[in-house]
LUMVEX-970924 format. One line per field, with one value per residue (C-alpha): residue number from 1; residue in three letters; x, y, z. Coordinates in Angstrom, 1 decimal. Layout:
# LUMVEX-970924
seq: c(NUM,...) $
type: c(ALA,...) $
X: c(X,...) $
Y: c(Y,...) $
Z: c(Z,...) $
//
This chain:
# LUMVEX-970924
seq: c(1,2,3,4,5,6,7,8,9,10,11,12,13,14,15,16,17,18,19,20,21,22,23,24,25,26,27,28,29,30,31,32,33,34,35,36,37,38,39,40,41,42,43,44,45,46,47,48,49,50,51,52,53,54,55,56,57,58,59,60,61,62,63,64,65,66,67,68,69,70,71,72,73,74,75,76,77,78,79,80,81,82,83,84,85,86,87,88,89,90,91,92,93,94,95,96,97,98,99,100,101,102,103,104,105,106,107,108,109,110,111,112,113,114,115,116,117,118,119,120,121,122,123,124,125,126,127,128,129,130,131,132,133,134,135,136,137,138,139,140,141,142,143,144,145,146,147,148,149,150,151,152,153,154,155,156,157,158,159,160,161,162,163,164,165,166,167,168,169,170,171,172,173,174,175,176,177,178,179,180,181,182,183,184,185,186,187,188,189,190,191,192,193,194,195,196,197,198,199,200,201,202,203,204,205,206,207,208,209,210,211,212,213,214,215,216,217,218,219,220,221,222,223,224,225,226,227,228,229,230,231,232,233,234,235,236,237,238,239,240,241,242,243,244,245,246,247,248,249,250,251,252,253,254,255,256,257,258,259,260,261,262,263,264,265,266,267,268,269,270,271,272,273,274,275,276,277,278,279,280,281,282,283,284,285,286,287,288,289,290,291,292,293,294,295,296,297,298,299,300,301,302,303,304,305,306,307,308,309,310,311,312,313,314,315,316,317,318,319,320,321,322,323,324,325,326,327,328,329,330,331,332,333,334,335,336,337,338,339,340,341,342,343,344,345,346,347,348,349,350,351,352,353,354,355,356,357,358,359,360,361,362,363,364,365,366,367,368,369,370,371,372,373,374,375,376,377,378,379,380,381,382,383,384,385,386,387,388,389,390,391,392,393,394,395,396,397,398,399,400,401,402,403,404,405,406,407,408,409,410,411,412,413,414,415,416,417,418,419,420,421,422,423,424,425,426,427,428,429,430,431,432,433,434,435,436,437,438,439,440,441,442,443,444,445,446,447,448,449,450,451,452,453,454,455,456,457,458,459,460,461,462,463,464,465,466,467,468,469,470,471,472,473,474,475,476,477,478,479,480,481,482,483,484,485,486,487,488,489,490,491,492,493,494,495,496,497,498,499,500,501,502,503,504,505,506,507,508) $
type: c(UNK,UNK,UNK,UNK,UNK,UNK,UNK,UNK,UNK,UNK,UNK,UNK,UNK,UNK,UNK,UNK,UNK,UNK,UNK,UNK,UNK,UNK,UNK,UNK,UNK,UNK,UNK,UNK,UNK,UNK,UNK,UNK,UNK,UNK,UNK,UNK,UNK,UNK,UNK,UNK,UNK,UNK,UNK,UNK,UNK,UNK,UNK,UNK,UNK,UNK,UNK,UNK,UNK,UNK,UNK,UNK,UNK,UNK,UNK,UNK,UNK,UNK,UNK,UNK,UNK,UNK,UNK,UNK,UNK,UNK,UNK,UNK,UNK,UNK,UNK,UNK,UNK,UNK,UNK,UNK,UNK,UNK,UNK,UNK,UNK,UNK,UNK,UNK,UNK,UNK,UNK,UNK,UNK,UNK,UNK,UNK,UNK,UNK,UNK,UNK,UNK,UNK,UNK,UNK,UNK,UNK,UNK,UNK,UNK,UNK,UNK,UNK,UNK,UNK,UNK,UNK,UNK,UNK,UNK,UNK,UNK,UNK,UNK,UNK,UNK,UNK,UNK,UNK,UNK,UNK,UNK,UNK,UNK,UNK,UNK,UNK,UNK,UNK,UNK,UNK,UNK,UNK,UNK,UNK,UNK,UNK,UNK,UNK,UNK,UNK,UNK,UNK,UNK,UNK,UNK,UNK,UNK,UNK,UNK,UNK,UNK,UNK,UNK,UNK,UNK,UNK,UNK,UNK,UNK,UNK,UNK,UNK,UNK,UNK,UNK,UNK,UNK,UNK,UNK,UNK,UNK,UNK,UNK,UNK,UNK,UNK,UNK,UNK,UNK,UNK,UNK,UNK,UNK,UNK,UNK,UNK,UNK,UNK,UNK,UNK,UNK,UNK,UNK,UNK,UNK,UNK,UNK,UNK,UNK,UNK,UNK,UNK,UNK,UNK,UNK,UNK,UNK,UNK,UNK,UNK,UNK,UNK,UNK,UNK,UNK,UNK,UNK,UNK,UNK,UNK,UNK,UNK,UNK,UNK,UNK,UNK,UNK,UNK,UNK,UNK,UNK,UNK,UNK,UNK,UNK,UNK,UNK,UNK,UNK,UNK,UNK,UNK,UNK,UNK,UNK,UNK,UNK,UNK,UNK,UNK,UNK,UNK,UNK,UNK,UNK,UNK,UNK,UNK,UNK,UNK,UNK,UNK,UNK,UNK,UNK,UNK,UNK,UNK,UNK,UNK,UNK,UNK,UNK,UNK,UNK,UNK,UNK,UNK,UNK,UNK,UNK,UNK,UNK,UNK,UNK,UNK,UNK,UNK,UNK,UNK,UNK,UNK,UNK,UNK,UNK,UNK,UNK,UNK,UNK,UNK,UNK,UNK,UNK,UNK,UNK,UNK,UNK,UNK,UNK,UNK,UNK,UNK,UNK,UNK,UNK,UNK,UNK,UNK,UNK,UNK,UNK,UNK,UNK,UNK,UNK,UNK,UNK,UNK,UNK,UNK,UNK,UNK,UNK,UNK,UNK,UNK,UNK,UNK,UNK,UNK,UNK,UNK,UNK,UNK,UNK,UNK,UNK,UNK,UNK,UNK,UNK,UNK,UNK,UNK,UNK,UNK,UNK,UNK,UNK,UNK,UNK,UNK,UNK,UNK,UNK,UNK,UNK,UNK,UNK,UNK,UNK,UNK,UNK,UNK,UNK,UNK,UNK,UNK,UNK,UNK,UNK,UNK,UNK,UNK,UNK,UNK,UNK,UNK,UNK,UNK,UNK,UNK,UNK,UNK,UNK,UNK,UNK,UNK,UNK,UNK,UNK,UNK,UNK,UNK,UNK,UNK,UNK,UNK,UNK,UNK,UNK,UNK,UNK,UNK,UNK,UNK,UNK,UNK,UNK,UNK,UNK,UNK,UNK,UNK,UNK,UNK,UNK,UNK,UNK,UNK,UNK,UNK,UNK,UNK,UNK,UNK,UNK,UNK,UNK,UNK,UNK,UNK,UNK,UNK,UNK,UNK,UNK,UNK,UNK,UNK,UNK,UNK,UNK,UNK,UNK,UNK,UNK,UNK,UNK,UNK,UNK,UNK,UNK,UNK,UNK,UNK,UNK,UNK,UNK,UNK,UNK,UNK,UNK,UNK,UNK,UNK,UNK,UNK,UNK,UNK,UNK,UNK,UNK,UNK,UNK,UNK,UNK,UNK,UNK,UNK,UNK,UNK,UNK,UNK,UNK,UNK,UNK,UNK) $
X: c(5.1,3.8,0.6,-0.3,0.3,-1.6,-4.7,-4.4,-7.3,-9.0,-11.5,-15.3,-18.0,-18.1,-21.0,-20.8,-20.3,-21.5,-22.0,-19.8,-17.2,-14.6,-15.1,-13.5,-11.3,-9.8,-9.3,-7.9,-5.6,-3.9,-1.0,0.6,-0.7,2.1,5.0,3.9,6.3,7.5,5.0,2.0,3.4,3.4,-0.5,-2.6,-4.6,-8.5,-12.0,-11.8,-15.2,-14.4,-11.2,-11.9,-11.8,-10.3,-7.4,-7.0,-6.6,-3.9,-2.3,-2.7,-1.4,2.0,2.4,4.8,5.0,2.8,3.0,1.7,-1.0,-2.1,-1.4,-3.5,-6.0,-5.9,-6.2,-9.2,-10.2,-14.1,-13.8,-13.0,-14.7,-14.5,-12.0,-10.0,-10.1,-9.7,-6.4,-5.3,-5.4,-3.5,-0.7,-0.2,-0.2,2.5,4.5,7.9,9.0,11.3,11.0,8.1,6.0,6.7,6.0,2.6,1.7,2.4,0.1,-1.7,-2.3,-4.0,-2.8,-5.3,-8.4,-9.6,-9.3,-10.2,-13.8,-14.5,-13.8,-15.9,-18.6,-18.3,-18.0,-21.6,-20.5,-17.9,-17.7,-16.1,-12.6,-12.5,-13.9,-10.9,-8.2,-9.1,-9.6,-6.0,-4.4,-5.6,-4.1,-0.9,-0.7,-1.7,-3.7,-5.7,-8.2,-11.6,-12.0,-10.0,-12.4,-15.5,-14.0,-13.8,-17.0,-18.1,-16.2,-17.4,-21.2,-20.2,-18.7,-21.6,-24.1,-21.8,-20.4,-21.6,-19.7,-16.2,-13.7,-12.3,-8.6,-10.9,-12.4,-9.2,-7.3,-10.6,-9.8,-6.2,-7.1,-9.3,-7.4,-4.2,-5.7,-7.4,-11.0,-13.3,-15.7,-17.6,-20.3,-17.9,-15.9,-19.4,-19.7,-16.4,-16.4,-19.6,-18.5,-14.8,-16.0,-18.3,-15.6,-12.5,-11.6,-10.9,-8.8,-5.2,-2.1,-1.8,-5.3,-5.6,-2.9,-4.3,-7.6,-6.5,-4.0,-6.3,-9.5,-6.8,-5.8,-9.4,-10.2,-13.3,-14.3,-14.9,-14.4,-16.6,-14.1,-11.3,-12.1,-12.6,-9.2,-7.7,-9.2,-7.9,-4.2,-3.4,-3.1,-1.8,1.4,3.6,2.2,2.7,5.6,7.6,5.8,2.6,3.3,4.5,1.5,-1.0,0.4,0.8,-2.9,-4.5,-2.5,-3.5,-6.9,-6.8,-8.3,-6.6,-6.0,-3.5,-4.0,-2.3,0.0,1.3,1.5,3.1,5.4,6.7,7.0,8.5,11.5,12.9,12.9,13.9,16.9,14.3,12.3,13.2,14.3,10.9,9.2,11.6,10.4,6.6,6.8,8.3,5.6,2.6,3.6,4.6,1.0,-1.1,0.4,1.8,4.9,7.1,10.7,11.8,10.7,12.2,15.4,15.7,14.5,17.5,20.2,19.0,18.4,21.4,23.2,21.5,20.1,22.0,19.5,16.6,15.2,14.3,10.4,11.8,15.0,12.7,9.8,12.3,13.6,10.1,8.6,11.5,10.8,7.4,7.6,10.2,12.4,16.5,18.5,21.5,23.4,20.4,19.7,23.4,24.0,20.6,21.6,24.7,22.8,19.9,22.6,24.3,20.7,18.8,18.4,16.3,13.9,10.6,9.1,7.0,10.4,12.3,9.7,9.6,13.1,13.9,11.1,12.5,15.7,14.5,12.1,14.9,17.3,19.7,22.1,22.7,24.6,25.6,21.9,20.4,22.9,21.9,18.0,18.5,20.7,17.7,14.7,15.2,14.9,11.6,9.8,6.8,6.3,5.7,2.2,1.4,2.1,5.7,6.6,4.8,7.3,10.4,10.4,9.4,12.3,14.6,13.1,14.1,17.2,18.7,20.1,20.5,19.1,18.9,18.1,15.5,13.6,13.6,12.3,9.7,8.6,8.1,6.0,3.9,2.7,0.4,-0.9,-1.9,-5.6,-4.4,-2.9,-4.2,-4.5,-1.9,0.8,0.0,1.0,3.9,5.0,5.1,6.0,9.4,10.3,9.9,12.3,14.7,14.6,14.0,12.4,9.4,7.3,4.7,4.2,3.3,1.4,-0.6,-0.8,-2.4,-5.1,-5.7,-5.4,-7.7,-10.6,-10.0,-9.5,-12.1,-10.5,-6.8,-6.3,-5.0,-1.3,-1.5,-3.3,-0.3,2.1,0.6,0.6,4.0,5.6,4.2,5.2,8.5,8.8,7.8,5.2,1.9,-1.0,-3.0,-6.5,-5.0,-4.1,-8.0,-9.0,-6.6,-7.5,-10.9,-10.9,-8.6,-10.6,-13.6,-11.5,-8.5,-9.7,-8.2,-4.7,-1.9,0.0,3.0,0.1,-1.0,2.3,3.1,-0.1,0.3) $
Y: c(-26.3,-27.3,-25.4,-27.0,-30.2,-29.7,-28.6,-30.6,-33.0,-31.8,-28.9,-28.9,-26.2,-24.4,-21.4,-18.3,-14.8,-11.4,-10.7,-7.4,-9.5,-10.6,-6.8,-5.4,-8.5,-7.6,-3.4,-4.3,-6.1,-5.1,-4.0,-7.5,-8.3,-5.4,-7.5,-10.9,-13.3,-16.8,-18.0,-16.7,-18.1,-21.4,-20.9,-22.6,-20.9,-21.8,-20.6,-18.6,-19.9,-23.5,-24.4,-27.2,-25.0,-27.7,-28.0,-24.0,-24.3,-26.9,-24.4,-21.2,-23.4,-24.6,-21.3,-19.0,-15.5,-12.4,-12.2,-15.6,-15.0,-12.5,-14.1,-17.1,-14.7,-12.4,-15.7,-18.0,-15.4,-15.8,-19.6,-18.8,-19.6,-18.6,-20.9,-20.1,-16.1,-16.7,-19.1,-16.5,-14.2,-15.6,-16.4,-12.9,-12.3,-14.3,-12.3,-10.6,-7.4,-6.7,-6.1,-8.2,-6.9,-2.8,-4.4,-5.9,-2.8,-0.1,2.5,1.6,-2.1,-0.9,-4.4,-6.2,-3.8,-7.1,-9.7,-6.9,-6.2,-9.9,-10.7,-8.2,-9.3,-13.1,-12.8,-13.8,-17.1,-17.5,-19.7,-18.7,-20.0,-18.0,-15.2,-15.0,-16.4,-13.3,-10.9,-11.9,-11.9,-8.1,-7.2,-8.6,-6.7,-3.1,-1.7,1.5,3.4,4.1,0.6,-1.6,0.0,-1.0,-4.6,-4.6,-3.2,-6.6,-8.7,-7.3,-8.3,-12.1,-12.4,-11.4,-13.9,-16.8,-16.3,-19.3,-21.2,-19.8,-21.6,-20.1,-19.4,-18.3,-15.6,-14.3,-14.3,-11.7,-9.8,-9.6,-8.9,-5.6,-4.3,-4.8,-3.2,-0.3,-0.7,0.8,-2.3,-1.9,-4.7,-7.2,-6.6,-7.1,-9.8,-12.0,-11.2,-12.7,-16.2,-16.1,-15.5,-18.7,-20.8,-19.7,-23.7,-24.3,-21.2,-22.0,-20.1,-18.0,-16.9,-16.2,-13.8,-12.5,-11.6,-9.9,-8.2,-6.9,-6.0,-3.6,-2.4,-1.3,0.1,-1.8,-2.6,-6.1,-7.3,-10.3,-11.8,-9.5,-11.6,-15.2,-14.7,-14.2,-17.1,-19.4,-17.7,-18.2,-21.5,-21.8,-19.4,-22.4,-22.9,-19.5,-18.2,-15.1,-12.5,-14.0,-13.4,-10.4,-9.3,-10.6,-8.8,-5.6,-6.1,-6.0,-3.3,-1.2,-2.0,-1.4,-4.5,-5.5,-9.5,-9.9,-13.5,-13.8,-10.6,-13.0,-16.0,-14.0,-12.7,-16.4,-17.5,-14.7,-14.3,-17.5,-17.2,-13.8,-14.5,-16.1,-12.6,-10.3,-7.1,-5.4,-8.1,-7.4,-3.4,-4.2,-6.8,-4.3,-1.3,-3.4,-4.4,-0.9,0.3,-1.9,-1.2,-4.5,-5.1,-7.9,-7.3,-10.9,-10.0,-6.7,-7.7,-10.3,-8.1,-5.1,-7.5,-9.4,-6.0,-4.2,-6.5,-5.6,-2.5,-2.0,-4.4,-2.2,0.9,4.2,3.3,0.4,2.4,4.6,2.1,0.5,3.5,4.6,1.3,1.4,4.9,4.2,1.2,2.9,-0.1,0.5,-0.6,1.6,-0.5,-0.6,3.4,3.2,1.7,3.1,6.6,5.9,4.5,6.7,9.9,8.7,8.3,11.0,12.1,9.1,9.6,11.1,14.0,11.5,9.5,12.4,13.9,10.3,9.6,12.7,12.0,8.2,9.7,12.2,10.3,7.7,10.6,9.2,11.8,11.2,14.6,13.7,12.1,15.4,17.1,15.1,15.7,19.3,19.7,17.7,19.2,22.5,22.7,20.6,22.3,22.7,18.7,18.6,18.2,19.9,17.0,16.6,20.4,19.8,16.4,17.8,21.0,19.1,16.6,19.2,21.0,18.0,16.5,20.5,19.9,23.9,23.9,28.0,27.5,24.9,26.4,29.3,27.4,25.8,29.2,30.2,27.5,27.0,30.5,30.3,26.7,27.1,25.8,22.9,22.0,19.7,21.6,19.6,20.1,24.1,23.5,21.3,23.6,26.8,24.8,23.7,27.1,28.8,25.7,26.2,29.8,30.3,33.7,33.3,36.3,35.8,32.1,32.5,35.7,32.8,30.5,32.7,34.1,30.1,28.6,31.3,30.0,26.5,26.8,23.6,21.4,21.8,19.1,19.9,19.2,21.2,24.7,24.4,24.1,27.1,29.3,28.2,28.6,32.3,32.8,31.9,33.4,36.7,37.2,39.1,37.6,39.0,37.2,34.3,34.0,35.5,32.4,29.9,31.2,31.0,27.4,25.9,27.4,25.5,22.1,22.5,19.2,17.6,18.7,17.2,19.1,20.0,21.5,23.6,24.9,25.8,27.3,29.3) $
Z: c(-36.3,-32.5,-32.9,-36.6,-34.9,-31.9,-34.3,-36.5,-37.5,-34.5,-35.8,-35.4,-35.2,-31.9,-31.1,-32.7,-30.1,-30.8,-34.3,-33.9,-32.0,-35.2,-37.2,-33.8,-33.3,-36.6,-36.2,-33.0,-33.5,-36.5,-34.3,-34.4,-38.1,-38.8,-37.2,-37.5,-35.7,-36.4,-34.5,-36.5,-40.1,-38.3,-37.8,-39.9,-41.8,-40.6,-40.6,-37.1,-36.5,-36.4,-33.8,-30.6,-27.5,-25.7,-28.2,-28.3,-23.9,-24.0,-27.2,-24.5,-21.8,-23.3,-24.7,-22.9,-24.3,-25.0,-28.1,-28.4,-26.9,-28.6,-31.9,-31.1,-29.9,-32.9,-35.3,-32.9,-30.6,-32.0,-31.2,-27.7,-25.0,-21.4,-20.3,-23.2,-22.4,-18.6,-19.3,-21.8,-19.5,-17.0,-19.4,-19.6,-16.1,-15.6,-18.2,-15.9,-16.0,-19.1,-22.5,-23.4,-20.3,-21.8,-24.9,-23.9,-21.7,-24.4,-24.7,-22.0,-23.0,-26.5,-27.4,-25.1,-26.3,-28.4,-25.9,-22.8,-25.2,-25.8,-22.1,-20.8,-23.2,-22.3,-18.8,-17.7,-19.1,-17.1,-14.1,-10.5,-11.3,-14.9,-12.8,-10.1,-12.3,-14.6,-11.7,-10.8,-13.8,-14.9,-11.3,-11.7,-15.3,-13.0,-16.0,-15.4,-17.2,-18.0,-20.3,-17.3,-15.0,-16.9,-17.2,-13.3,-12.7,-15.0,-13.0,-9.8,-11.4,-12.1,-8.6,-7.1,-9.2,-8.3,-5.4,-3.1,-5.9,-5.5,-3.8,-0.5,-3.0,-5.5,-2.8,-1.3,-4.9,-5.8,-3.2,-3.8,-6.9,-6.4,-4.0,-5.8,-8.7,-6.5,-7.7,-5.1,-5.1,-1.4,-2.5,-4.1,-0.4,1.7,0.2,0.4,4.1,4.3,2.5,4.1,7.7,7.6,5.4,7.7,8.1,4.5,3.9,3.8,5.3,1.8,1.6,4.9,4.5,1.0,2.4,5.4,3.4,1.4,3.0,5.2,1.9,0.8,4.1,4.3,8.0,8.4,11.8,11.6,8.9,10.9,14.0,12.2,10.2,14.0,15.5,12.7,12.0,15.8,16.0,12.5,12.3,12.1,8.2,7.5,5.5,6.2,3.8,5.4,8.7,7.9,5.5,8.3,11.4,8.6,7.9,11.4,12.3,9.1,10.0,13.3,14.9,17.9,17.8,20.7,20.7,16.9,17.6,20.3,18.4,15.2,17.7,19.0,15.8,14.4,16.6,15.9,12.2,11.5,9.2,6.9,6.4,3.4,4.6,3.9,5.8,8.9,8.4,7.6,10.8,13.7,11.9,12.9,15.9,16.7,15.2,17.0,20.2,21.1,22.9,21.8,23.1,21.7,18.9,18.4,19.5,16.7,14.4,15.4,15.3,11.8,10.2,11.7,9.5,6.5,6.8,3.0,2.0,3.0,0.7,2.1,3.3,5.4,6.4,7.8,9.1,10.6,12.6,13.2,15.1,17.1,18.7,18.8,20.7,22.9,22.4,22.5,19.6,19.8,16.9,14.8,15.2,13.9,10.8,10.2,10.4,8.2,5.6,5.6,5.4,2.0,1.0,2.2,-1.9,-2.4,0.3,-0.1,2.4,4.3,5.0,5.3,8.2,10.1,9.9,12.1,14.1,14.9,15.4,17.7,19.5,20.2,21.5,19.4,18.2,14.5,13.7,10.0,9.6,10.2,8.6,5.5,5.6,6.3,2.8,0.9,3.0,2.8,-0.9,-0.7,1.5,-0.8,-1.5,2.2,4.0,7.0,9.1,7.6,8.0,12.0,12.3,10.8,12.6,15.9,15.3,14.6,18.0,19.8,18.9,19.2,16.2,14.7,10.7,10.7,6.8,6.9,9.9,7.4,4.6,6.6,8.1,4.9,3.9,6.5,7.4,4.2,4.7,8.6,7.4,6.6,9.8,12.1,15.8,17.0,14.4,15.2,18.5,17.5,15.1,17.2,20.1,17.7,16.5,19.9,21.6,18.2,19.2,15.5,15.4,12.3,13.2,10.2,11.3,14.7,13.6,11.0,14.0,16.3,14.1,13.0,16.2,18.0,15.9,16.5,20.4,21.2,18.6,20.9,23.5,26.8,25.9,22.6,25.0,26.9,24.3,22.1,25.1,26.1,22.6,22.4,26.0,25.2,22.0,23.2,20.4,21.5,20.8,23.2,21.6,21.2,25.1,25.7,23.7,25.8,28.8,28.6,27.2,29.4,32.2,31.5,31.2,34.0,35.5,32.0,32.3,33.5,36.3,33.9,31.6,34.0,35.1,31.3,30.5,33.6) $
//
């Protein structure tokens, strides 16, 4: 009875849409009309034509399930206007994961065709905030397709006629929202980096955050807006929560613009507030600082002993981002490096190849023996070999290589796999790969044979390091490849003044 009471008495004529609007309003949505709930009977029964808006908002506002929504839109959706579809939508954005969320998204989200067609239709009449609230609300709800992506492109067109009148939340919710929702929108990007970069000051800790996160996200170069969001998070890190400092530092480093001025400050503040961080926040943290080069030993010494002690706590990405920032930066953390490993070995099943390859790598890198670890990514590697890229058959083998941990059977399976995929090798993971299988002692007489025909034809593309390992793994292999060393000896000899003095003496 709440929404005959709330309408009640207060009726009158409101605009008409799209003459085709209702007829496909109707097919639509004859999906619920099958099931009607409780909630529908309770409707009055009106001329669609004819409800207030403003009583229909404060109806979508109060109400707090899906298929409520889409009841109410089903009966007044032609009396809606935009702020009524923008606050619909994000009522079903806030909808959790469950039951009514796999109910709302079946078939991918055939359900919302109605209210996804009139929205798309209307949206020239919506303002900025109707504009971001419904960017934001679609990318919460991760629909894909060919009709979500024409709904985008839409929204990308009424962001760009109004966008000098979005707020600076409305501007970094957008871009949270594309990039969320993995809509390649280059002009939309251009310009919210041209309105956030002059409106830094107004931006609060959240949306600086947000838009960092996801410009870094989209890959789209901004380091005008890159170097504004620095200037103002620096001196603001106090006001930024864990997952923000965590997403910010994660952000620059993704992008790759060095900010050592905030690095330090997220650093400071970091440290001391560690056992407030979730434990992907701890493994996203130590990554970017790793990434972007920056050395924080306060920082990373907080972060081993907080996650040491819940390192159950963290899935196989951060396990192994964890482990993987640690080596990079060089940093010692022998009791992290060991509940790591023990964890990591009872999971190894639940790791993917990328994890699998950088784990060993970490772990190797570190010099930290981890017997049963490798034990345990040898068992689940070795049967994967083909879900592998190049780089993770280069790592693993490397790895392996390193730690002198014998894995007869996976050296065999990666043999196997990479001798037909040498083209898709970088140069250096050719020279990391022969270089592993030649310290392993592994004899793989196809694979070098693919190496050397491969690597002979990309001689220029080899740095220094990677000549002299090529040449030393063949040395040491004993596998002729007499063009092969003709092509290394007549590069390296037109660029000796490159090569370190341990190069030389292996090439030699």
């Amino acid at each position: 009875m709440r929404f005959a009471l709330l309408l009640a008495g207060s009726l009158h004529a409101c605009s008409a849409l799209t003459p085709s609007w209702p007829q496909r309003a109707r097919r639509a949505s004859g999906v619920l009309r099958s099931n009607p709930s409780s909630v529908t009977a309770a409707l009055p029964k009106v001329n669609p034509s004819t409800p207030d808006p403003r009583t229909l908002n404060g109806l979508l506002t109060k109400t707090t399930t899906a298929r409520e929504l889409l009841e109410l839109h089903e009966q007044y959706g032609s009396a809606f206007n935009h702020v009524n579809l923008a606050t619909c939508w994000s009522g079903l954005g806030r909808v959790r994961a469950g039951g009514e969320r796999r109910w709302l998204l079946t078939d991918d989200g055939a359900r919302l065709d109605a209210l996804r067609e009139q929205t798309r239709e209307r949206l020239r009449t919506f303002g900025a905030r109707q504009v971001s609230n419904t960017a934001h609300a679609l990318a919460k709800l991760a629909l894909r397709g060919a009709a979500l992506a024409s709904l985008w492109n839409e929204i990308e067109r009424a962001v760009l006629a109004c966008r000098s009148e979005f707020t600076p939340q409305a501007l970094a919710n957008t871009a949270w929202a594309f990039a969320t929702a993995g809509h390649a929108a280059p002009a939309l990007f251009e310009a919210i980096a041209e309105e956030a970069a002059v409106r830094m000051r107004e931006l609060n800790p959240q949306d600086l955050a947000n838009t960092a996160w996801a410009f870094a996200t989209v890959g789209y170069a901004a380091p005008a807006l890159f170097e504004a969001i620095a200037a103002e998070a620096a001196g603001r890190v106090r006001e930024l929560n864990p997952q923000e400092l965590a997403n910010t530092a994660w952000a620059f480093a993704t992008a790759g613009h060095a900010a050592p001025a905030l690095f330090k400050a997220i650093a400071e503040e970091t440290a001391g507030r560690v056992r407030e961080f979730k434990p992907q926040n701890l493994a996203n943290t130590v990554w970017a600082f790793a990434t972007a080069g920056h050395a924080a030993p306060a920082l990373f010494e907080a972060i081993a002993e907080e996650a040491a002690g819940r390192a159950h706590e963290l899935n196989p990405q951060d396990l192994t981002n964890t482990a993987w920032a640690f080596a990079t930066a060089g940093h010692a953390a022998p009791a992290l490096f060991e509940v790591i490993a023990e964890e990591a070995a009872g999971r190894a099943h639940e790791f993917n190849p990328q994890d699998l390859a950088n784990t060993a790598w970490a772990f190797a890198t570190a010099s930290y023996a981890a017997p049963a670890l490798f034990r345990a990514i040898t068992e689940e590697a070795a049967g994967r070999v083909r879900e592998f890229k190049p780089q993770e058959l280069a790592n693993t083998a490397w790895a392996f290589a390193t730690a002198g941990h014998a894995a007869p059977a996976l050296f065999k399976a990666i043999a196997e796999e990479a001798s037909g995929r040498v083209r898709e090798f970088t140069p250096q993971a050719l020279a990391n790969t022969a270089w592993a299988f030649a310290t392993a002692g592994h004899a793989a007489p196809a694979l070098f044979e693919a190496i050397a025909e491969e690597a002979a034809v990309r001689m220029r593309e080899l740095n220094p390091q990677d000549l002299a390992n090529t040449a030393w793994a063949f040395a040491t292999a004993g596998h002729a490849a007499a063009a092969l060393f003709e092509a290394i000896a007549e590069e390296a000899a037109g660029r000796v003044r490159e090569f370190k003095p341990q190069a030389l003496a292996n090439t030699a």
